[in-house]
Backbone atoms as SQL, in Angstrom:
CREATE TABLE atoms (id INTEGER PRIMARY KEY, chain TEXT, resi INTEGER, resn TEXT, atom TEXT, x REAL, y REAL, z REAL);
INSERT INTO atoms VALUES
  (1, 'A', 1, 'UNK', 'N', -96.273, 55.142, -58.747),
  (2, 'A', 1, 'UNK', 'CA', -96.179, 56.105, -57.661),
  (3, 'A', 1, 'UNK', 'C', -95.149, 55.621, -56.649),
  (4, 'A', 2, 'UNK', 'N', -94.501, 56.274, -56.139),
  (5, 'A', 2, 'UNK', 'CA', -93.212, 56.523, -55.075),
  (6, 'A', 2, 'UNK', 'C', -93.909, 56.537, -53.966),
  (7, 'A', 3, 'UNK', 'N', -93.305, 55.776, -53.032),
  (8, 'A', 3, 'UNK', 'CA', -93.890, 56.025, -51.531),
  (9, 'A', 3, 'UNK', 'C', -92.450, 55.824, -50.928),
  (10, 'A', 4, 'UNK', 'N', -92.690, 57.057, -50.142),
  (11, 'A', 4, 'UNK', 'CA', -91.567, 57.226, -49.040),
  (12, 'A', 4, 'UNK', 'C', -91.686, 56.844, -47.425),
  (13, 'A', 5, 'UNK', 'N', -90.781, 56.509, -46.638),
  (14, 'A', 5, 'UNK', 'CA', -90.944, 55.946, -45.047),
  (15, 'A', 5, 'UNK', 'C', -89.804, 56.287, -44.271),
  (16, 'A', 6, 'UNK', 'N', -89.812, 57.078, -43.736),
  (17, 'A', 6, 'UNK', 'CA', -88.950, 57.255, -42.939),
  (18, 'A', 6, 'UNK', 'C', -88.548, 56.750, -41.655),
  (19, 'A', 7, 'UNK', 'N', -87.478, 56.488, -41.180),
  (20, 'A', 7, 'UNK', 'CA', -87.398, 55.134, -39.577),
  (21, 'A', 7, 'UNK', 'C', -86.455, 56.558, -38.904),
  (22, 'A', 8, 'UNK', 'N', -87.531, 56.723, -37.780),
  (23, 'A', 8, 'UNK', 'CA', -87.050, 58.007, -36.561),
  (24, 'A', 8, 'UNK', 'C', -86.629, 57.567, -35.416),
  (25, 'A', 9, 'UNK', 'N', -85.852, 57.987, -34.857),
  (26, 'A', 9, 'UNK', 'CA', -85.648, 57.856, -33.304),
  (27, 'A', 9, 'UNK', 'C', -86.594, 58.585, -32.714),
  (28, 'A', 10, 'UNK', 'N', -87.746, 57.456, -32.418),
  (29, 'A', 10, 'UNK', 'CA', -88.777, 58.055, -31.353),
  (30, 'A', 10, 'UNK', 'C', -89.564, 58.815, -31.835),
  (31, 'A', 11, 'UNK', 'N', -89.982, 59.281, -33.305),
  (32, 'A', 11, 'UNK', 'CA', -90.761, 60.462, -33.797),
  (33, 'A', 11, 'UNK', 'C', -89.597, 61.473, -33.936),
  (34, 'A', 12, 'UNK', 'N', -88.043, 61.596, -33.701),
  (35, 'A', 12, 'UNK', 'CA', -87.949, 63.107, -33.915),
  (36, 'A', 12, 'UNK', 'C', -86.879, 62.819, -34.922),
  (37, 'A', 13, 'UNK', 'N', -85.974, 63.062, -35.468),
  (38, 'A', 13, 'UNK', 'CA', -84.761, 62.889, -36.208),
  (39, 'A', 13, 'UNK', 'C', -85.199, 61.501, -37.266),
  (40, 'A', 14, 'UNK', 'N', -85.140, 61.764, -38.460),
  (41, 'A', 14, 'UNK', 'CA', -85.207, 60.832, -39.472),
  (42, 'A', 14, 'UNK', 'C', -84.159, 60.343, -39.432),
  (43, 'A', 15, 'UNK', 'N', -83.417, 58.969, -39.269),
  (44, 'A', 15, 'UNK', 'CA', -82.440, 58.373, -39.639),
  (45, 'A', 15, 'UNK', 'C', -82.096, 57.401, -41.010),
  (46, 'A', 16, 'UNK', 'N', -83.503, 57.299, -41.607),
  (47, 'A', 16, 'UNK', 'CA', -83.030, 55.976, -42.504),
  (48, 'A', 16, 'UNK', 'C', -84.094, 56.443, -42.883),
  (49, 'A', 17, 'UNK', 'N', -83.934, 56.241, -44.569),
  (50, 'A', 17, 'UNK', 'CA', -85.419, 56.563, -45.635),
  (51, 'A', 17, 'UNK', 'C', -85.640, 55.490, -46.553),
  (52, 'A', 18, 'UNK', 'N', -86.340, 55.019, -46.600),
  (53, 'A', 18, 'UNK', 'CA', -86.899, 53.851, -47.470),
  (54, 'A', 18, 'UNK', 'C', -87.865, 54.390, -48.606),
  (55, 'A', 19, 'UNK', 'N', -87.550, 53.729, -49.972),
  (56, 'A', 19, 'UNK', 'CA', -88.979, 53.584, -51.062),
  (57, 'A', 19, 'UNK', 'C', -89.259, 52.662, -51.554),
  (58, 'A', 20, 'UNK', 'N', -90.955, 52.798, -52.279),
  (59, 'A', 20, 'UNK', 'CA', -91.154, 51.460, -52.586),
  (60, 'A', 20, 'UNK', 'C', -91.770, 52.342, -53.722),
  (61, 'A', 21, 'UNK', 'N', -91.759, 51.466, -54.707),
  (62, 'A', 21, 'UNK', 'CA', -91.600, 52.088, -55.750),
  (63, 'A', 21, 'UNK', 'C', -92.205, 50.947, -57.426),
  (64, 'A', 22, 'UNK', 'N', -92.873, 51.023, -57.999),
  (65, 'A', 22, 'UNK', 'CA', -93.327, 50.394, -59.389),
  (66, 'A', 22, 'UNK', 'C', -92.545, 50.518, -60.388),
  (67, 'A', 23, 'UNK', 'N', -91.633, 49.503, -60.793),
  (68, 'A', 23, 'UNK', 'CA', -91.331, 49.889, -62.408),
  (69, 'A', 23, 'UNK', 'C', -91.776, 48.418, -63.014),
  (70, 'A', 24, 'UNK', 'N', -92.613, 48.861, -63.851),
  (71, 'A', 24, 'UNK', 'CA', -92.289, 47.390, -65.471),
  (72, 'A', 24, 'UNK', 'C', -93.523, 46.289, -64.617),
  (73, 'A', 25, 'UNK', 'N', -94.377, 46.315, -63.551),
  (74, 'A', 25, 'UNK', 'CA', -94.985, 45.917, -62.935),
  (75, 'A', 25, 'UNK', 'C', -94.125, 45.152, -61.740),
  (76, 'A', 26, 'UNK', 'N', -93.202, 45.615, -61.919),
  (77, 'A', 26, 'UNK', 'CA', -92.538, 45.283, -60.404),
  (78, 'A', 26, 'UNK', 'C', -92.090, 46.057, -59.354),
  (79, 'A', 27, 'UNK', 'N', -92.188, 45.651, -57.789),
  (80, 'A', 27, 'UNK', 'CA', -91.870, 46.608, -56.987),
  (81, 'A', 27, 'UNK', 'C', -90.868, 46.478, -56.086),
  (82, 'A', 28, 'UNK', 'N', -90.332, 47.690, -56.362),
  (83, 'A', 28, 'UNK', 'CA', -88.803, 47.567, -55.802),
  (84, 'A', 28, 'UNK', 'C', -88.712, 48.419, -54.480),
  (85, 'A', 29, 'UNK', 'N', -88.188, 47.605, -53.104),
  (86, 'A', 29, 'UNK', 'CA', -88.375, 48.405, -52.153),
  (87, 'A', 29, 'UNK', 'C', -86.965, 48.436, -51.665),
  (88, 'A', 30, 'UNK', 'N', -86.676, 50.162, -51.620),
  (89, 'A', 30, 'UNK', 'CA', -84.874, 50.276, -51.252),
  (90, 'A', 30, 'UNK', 'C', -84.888, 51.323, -50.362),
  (91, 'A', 31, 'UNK', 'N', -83.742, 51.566, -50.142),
  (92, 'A', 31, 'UNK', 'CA', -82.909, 52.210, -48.614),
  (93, 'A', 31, 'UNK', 'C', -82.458, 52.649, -49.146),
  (94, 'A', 32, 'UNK', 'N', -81.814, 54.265, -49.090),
  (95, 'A', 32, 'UNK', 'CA', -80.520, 55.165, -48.738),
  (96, 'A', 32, 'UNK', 'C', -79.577, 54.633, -47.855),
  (97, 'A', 33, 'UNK', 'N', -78.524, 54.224, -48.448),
  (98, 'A', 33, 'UNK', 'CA', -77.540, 53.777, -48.638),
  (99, 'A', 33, 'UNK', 'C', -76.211, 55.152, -48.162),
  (100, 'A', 34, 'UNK', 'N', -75.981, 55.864, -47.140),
  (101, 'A', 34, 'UNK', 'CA', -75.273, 56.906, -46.945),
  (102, 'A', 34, 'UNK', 'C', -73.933, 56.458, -47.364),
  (103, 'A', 35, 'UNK', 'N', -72.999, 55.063, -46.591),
  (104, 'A', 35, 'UNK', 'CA', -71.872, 54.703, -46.927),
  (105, 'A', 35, 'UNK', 'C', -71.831, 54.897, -48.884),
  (106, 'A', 36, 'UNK', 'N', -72.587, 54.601, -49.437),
  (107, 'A', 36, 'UNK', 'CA', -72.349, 54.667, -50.671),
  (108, 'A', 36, 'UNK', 'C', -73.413, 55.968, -51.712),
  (109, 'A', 37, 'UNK', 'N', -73.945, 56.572, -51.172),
  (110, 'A', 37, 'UNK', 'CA', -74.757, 57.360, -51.838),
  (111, 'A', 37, 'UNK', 'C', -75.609, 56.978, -52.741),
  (112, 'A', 38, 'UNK', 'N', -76.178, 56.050, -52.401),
  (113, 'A', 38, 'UNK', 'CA', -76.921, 55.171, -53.425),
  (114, 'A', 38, 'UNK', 'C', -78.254, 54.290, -52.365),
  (115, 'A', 39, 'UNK', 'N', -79.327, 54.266, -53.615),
  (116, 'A', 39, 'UNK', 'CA', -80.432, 53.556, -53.446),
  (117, 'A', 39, 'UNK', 'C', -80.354, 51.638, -52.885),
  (118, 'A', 40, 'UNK', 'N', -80.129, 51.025, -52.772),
  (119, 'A', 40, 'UNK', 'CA', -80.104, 49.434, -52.346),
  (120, 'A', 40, 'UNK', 'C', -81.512, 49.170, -52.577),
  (121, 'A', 41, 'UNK', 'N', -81.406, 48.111, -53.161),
  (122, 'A', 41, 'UNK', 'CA', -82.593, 46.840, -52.692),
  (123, 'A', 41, 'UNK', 'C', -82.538, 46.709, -51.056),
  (124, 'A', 42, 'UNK', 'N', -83.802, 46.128, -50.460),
  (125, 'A', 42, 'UNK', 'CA', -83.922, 45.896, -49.871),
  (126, 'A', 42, 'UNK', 'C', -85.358, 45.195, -49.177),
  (127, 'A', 43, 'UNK', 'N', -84.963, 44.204, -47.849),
  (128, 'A', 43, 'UNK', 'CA', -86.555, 43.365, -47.547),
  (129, 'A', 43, 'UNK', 'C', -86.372, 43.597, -46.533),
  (130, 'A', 44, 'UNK', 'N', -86.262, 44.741, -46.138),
  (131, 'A', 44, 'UNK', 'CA', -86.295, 45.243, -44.017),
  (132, 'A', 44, 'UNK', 'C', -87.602, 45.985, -44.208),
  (133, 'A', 45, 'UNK', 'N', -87.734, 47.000, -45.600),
  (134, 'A', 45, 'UNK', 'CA', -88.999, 47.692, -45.172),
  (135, 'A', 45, 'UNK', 'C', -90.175, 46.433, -44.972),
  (136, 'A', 46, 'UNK', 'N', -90.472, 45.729, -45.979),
  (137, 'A', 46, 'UNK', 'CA', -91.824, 44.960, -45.664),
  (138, 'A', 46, 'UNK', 'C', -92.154, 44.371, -44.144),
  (139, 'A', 47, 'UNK', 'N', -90.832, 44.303, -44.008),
  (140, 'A', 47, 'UNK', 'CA', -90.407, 43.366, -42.819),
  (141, 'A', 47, 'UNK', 'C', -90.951, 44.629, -40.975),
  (142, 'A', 48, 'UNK', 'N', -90.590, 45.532, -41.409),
  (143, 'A', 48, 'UNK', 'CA', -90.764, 47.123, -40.904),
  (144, 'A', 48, 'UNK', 'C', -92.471, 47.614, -40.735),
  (145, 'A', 49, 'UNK', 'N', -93.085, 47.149, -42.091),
  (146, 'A', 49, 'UNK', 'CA', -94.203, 47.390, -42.399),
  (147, 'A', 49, 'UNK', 'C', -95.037, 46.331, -41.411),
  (148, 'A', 50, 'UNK', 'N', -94.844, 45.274, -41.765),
  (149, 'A', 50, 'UNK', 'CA', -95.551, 43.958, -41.515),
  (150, 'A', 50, 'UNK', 'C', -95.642, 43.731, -39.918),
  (151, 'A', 51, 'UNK', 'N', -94.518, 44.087, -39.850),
  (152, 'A', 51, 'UNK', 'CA', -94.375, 43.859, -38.187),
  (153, 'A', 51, 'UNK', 'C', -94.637, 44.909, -37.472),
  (154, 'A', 52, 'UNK', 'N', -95.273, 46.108, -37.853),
  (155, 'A', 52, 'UNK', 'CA', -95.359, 47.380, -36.359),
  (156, 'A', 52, 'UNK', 'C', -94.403, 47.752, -36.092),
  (157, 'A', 53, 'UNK', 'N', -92.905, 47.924, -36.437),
  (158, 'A', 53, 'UNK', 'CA', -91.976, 48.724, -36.209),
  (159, 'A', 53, 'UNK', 'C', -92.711, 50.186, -35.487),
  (160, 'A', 54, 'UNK', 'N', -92.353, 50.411, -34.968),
  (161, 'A', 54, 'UNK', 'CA', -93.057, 52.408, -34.334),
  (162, 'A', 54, 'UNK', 'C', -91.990, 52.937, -34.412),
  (163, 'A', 55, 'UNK', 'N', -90.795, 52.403, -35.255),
  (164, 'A', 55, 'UNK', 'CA', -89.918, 53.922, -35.750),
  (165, 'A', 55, 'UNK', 'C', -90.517, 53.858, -37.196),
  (166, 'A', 56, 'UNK', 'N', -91.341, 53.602, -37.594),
  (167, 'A', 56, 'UNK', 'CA', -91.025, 53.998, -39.504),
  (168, 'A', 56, 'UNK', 'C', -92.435, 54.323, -39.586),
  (169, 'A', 57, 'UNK', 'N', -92.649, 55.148, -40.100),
  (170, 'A', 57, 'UNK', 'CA', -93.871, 55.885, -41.034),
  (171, 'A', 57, 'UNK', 'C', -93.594, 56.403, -41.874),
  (172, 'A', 58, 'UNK', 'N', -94.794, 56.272, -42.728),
  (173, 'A', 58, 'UNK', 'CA', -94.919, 56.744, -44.440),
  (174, 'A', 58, 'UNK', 'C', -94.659, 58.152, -44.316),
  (175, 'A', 59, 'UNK', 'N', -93.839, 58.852, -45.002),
  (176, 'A', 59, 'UNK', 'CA', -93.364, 60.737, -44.970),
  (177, 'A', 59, 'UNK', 'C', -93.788, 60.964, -46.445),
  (178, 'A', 60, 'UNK', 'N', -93.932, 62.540, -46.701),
  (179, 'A', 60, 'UNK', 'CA', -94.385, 62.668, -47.781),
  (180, 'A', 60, 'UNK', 'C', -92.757, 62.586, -48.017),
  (181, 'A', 61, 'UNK', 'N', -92.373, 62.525, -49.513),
  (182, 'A', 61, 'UNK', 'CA', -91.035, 63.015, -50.544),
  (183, 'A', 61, 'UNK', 'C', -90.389, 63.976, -49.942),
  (184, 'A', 62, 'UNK', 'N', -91.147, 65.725, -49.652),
  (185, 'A', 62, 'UNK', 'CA', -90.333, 66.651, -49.022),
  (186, 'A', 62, 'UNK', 'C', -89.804, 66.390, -47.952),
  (187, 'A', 63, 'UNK', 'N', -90.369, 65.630, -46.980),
  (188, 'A', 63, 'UNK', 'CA', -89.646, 65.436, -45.826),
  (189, 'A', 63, 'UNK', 'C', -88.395, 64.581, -46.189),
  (190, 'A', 64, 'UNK', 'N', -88.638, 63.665, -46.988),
  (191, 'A', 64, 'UNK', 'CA', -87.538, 62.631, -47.250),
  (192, 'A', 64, 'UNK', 'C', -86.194, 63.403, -47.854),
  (193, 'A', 65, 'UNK', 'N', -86.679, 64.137, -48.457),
  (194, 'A', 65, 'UNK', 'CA', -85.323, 65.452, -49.157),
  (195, 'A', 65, 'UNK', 'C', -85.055, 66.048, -48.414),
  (196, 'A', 66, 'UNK', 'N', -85.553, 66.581, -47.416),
  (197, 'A', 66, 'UNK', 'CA', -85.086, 67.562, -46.722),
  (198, 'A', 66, 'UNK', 'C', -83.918, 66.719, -45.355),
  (199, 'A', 67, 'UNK', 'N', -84.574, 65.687, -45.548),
  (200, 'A', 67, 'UNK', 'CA', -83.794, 64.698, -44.796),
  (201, 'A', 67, 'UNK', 'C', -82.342, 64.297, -44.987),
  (202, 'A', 68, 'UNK', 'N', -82.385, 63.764, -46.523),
  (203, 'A', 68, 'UNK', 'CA', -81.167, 63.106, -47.416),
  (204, 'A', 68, 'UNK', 'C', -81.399, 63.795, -48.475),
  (205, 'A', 69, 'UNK', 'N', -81.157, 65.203, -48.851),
  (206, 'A', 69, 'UNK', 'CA', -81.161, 65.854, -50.107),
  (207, 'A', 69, 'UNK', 'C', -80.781, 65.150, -50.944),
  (208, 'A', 70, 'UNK', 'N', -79.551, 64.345, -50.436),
  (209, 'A', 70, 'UNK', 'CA', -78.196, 64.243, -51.716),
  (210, 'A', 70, 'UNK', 'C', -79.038, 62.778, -52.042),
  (211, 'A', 71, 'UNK', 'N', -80.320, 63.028, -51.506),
  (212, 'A', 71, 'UNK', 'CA', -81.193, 61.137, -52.238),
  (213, 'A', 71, 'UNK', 'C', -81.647, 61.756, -53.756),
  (214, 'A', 72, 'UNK', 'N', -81.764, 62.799, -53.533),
  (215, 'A', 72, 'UNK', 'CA', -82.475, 63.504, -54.584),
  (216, 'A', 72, 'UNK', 'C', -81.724, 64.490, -55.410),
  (217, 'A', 73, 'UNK', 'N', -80.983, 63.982, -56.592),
  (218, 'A', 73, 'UNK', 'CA', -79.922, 64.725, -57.302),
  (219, 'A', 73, 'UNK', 'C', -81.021, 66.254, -58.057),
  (220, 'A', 74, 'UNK', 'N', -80.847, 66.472, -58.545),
  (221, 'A', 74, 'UNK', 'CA', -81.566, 68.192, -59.141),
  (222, 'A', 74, 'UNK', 'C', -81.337, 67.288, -60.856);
């Protein structure tokens, strides 16, 4: 299962979308990547998580598309 997080300015405007994600029993947690249109590795979310960040909360998927469509090819 896919879990999505979105990091807002303040609750309103999504700026940055994060997933964490299972393959092969491993979990891979990445960023939208705009400069390159692409997924990244990454260790800011745990780091985001762990620490109380109050810009990032868990979003469902639609919000995350509607956010960064182009995260989500058709």
């Amino acid at each position: 299962m896919t879990r999505y997080f979105g990091q807002t300015d303040m609750g309103e405007t999504i700026f940055a979308i994060y997933r964490k994600r299972r393959v092969d029993d491993l979990i891979y947690q990445e960023i939208w990547n705009t400069a390159t249109s692409s997924w990244d590795i990454t260790t800011s979310l745990m780091r985001l998580i762990t620490g109380g960040d109050c810009t990032l909360s868990e979003i469902k998927e639609e919000d995350a598309m509607k956010a960064f469509p182009v995260a989500f090819p058709a």
